[in-house]
C-alpha positions in Angstrom: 13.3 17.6 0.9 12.7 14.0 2.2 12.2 11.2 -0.5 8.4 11.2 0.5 7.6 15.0 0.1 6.3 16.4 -3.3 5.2 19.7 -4.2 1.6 20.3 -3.6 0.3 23.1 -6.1 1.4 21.0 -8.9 -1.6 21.2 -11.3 -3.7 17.3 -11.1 -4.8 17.9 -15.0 -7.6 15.7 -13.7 -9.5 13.9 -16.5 -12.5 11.4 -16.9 -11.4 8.7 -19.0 -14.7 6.1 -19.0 -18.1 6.2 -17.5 -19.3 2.2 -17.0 -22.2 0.8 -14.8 -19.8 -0.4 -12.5 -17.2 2.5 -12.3 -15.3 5.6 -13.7 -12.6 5.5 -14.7 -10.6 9.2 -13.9 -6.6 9.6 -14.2 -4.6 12.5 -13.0 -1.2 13.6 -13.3 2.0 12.0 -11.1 3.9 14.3 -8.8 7.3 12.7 -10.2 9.6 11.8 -13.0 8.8 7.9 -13.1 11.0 5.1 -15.8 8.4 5.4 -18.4 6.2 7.8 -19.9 3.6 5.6 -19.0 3.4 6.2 -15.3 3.1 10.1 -15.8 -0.3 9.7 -15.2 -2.3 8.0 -12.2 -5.3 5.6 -13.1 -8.1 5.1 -10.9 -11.3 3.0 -11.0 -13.9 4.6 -8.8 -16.2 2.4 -7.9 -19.7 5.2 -6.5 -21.8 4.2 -4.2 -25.4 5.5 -3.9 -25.9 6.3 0.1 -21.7 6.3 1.0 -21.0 6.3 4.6 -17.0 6.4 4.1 -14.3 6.4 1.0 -11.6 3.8 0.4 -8.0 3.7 -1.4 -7.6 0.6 -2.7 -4.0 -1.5 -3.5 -3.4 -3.9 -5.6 -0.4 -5.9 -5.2 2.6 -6.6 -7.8 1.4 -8.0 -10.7 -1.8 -7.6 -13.6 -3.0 -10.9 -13.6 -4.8 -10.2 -9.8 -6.0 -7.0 -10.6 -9.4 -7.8 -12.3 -10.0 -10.3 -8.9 -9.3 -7.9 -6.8 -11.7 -5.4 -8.2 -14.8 -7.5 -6.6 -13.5 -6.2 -3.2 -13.9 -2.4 -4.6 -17.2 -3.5 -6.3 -18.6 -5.6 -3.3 -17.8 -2.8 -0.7 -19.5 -0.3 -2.9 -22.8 -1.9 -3.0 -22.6 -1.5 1.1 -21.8 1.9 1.1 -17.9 2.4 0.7 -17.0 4.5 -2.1 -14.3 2.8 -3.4 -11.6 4.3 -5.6 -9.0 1.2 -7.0 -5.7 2.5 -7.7 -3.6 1.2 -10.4 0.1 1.1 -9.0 3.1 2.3 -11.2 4.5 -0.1 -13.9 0.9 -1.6 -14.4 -2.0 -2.0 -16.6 -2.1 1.2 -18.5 0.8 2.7 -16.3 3.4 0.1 -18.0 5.2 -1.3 -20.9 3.0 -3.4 -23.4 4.3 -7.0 -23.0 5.3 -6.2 -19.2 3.8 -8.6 -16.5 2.9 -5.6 -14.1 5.7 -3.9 -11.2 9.0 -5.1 -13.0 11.0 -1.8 -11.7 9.9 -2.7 -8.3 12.0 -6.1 -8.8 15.6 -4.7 -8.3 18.8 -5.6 -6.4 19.6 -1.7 -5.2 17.8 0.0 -2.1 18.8 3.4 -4.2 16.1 2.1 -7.3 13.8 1.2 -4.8 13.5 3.7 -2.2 12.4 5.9 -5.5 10.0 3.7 -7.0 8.4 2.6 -3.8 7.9 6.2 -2.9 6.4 7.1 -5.6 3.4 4.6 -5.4 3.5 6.3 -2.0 2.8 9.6 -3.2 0.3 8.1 -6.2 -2.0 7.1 -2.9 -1.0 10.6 -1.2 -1.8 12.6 -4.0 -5.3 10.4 -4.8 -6.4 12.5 -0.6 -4.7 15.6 -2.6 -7.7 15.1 -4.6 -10.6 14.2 -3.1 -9.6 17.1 -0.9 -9.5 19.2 -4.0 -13.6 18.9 -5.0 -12.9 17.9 -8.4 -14.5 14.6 -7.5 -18.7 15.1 -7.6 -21.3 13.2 -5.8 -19.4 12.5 -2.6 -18.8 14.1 0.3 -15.2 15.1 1.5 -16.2 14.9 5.3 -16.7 11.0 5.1 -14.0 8.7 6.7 -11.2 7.9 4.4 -9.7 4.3 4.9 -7.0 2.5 2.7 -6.6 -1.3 1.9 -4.3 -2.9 0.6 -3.1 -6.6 -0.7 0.5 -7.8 -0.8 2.9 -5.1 -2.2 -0.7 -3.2 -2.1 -0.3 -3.7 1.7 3.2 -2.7 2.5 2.3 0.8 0.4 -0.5 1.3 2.5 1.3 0.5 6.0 4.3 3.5 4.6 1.3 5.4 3.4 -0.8 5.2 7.0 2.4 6.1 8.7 2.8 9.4 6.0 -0.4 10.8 6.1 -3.1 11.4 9.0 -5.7 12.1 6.5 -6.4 8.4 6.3 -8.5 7.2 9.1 -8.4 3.4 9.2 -6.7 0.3 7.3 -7.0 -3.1 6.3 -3.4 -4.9 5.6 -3.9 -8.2 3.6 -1.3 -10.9 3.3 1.7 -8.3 3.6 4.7 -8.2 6.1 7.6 -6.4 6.4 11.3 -6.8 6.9 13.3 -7.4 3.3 15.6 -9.6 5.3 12.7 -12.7 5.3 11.4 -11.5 1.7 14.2 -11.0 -0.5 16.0 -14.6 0.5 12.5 -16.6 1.3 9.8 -15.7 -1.1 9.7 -17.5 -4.5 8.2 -14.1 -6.2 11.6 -12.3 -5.7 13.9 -14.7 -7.4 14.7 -12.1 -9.7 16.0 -9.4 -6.7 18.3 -13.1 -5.5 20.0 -12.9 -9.2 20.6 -9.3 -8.9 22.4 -9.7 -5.4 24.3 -13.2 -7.3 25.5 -11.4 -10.1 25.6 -7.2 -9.2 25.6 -7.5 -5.2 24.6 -3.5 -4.8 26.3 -0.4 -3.0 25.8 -2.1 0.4 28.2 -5.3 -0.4 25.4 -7.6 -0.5 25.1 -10.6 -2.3 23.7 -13.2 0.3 21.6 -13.5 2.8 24.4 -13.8 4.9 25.5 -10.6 4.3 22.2 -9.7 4.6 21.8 -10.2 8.7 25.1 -8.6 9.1 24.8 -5.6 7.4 21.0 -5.4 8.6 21.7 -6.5 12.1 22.4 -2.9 13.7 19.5 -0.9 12.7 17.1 -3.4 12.9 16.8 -3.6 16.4 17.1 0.5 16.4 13.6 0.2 14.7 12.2 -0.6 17.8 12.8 2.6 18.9 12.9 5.0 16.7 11.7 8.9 17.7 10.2 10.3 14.8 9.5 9.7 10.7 12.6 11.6 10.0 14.5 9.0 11.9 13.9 6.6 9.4 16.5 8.1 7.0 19.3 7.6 9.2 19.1 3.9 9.5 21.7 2.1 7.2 21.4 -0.2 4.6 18.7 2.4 3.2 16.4 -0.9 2.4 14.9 0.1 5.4 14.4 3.6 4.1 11.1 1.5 2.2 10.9 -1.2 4.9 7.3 -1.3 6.1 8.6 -2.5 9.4 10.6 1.0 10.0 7.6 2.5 9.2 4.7 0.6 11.5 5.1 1.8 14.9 3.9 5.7 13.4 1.1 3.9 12.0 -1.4 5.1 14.8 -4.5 4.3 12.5 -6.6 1.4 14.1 -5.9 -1.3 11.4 -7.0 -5.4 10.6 -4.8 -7.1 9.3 -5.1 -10.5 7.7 -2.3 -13.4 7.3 -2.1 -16.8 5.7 -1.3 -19.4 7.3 0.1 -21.2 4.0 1.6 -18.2 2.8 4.8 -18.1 1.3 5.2 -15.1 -0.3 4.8 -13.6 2.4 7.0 -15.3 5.1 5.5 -15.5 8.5 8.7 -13.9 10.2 7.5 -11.1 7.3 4.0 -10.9 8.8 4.5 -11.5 12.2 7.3 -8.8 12.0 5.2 -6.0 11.1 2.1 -7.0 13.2 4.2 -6.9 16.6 5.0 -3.3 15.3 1.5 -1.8 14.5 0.4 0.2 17.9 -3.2 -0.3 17.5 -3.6 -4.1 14.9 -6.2 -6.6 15.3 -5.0 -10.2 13.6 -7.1 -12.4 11.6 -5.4 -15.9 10.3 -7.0 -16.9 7.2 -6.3 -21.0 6.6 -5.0 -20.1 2.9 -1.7 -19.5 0.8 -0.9 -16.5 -0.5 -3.3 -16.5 -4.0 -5.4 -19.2 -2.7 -6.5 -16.3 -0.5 -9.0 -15.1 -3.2 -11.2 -18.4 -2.2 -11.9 -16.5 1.0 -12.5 -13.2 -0.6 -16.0 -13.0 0.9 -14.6 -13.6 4.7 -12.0 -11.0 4.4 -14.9 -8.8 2.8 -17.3 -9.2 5.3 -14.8 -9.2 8.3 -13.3 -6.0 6.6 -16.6 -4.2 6.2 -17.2 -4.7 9.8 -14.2 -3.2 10.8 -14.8 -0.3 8.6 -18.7 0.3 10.2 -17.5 -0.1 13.9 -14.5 2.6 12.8 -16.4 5.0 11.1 -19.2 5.0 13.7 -16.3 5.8 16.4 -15.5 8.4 14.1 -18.8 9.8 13.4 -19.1 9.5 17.3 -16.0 11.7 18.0 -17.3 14.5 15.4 -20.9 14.5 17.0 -19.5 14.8 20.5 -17.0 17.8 19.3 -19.9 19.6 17.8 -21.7 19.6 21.2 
């Protein structure tokens, strides 16, 4: 069984936690053993609309502090007609440690701890079509276009996710890349994951960037041409086994994707990476850093939402033409 394959007639023990104005709040159970008890179960906000015209999955990236700013994107698509269902990543909000600053087991030095915990937000976002496939969720229908977005971390889930599963029709990728080579040694979020290299270096020998390139060199220009998913899995150091870049060509999803032009968490090689890999990508460059972003949240909403409508209306098109 690959890393990314999980036992479907696992029970969801689906549950309604809160009813609000803006959303419910419904959890379900995970389809793995995760660090802490915690995680067992999946979160989700969903955020109804009254006359939906599609469904979204939306990521969050690593950290709590963003989540409650990010939630305006699921309650400002909504109101136009996108039911919106805000997933809350292992390690995070309810799904962590009290006193934990959101995604800490995502923050590690080995490709063996990460390949597992990376997957498994993989399989939270799988599991969440699992269910809306299921019926358990009322009031909307199951026939409606199913899209994923994601922010950051939120984005380099949904790039492996799109790539996974052909259930999900379209996706937005916001301020994401690929490529740990340019994230691990550049961006100022993963200083942690530079003092586990320093002090630990990992199975693969590597402690530097130096070592990095070398041990990376081979297989990264194999992911260029890689045949099939399964492929994936042969290419060594098994960092790229949750690389988003070995996973974006077998994205054939139409996607947006949106970069900062300030963005260092993010480092353009990591962005510009993973676009040149996504078969069918349209680029928007957004003059912002990476959290400065949230100052154009209504741009990348509105330029979102009209990706979505010209998608979904292809998609409607197809189905009305394949009824005929």
């Amino acid at each position: 069984m690959y890393i990314y394959e999980y036992d479907k007639n696992l029970p969801f023990n689906f549950k309604i936690e809160k009813e609000d104005e803006k959303y419910t709040l419904i959890s379900f159970d995970a389809v793995y053993e995760p660090d802490i008890p915690e995680s067992s179960r999946v979160y989700v906000y969903r955020y109804r609309s009254e006359n939906p015209w599609m469904r979204l999955i939306f990521l969050h990236g690593i950290g709590n502090g963003h989540i409650p700013y990010l939630m305006w994107f699921a309650e400002n698509f909504a109101q136009r007609g996108i039911e919106t269902y805000f997933l809350i990543q292992p390690y995070h909000m309810q799904r962590a440690k009290q006193g934990w600053n959101g995604g800490e087991p995502f923050f590690h030095h080995s490709p063996a701890h990460c390949i597992v915990r990376f997957h498994q937000a993989i399989k939270d976002v799988r599991r969440m079509i699992d269910l809306l496939d299921s019926g358990l969720i009322q009031g909307v229908s199951d026939d409606l276009p199913l899209g994923i977005m994601g922010f950051s971390f939120g984005g380099m889930i949904a790039t492996m996710s799109l790539a996974l599963d052909s259930r999900l029709d379209v996706g937005v990728l916001a301020f994401t890349g690929g490529d740990w080579r340019w994230i691990n040694w550049y961006s100022p979020y993963v200083e942690p994951v530079r003092q586990g290299y320093e002090k630990f270096s990992n199975e693969w020998g590597c402690k530097d960037e130096a070592k990095c390139i070398e041990l990376r060199a081979n297989s990264r220009r194999k992911v260029h041409s890689l045949k099939n998913l399964n492929d994936i899995f042969t290419l060594t150091p098994t960092c790229f086994h949750y690389d988003p870049l070995s996973y974006a060509k077998f994205v054939k999803q139409p996607v947006l994707m949106f970069s900062g032009v300030f963005d260092k968490v993010i480092p353009k090689q990591a962005s510009n990476g993973l676009y040149r890999l996504l078969p069918n990508v349209t680029k928007i460059i957004v003059p912002s850093g990476h959290k400065s972003s949230y100052l154009f949240r209504r741009f990348i909403a509105g330029k979102s939402l009209k990706f979505f409508k010209k998608q979904a209306q292809q998609i409607y098109k197809k189905a009305n033409q394949n009824a005929v």
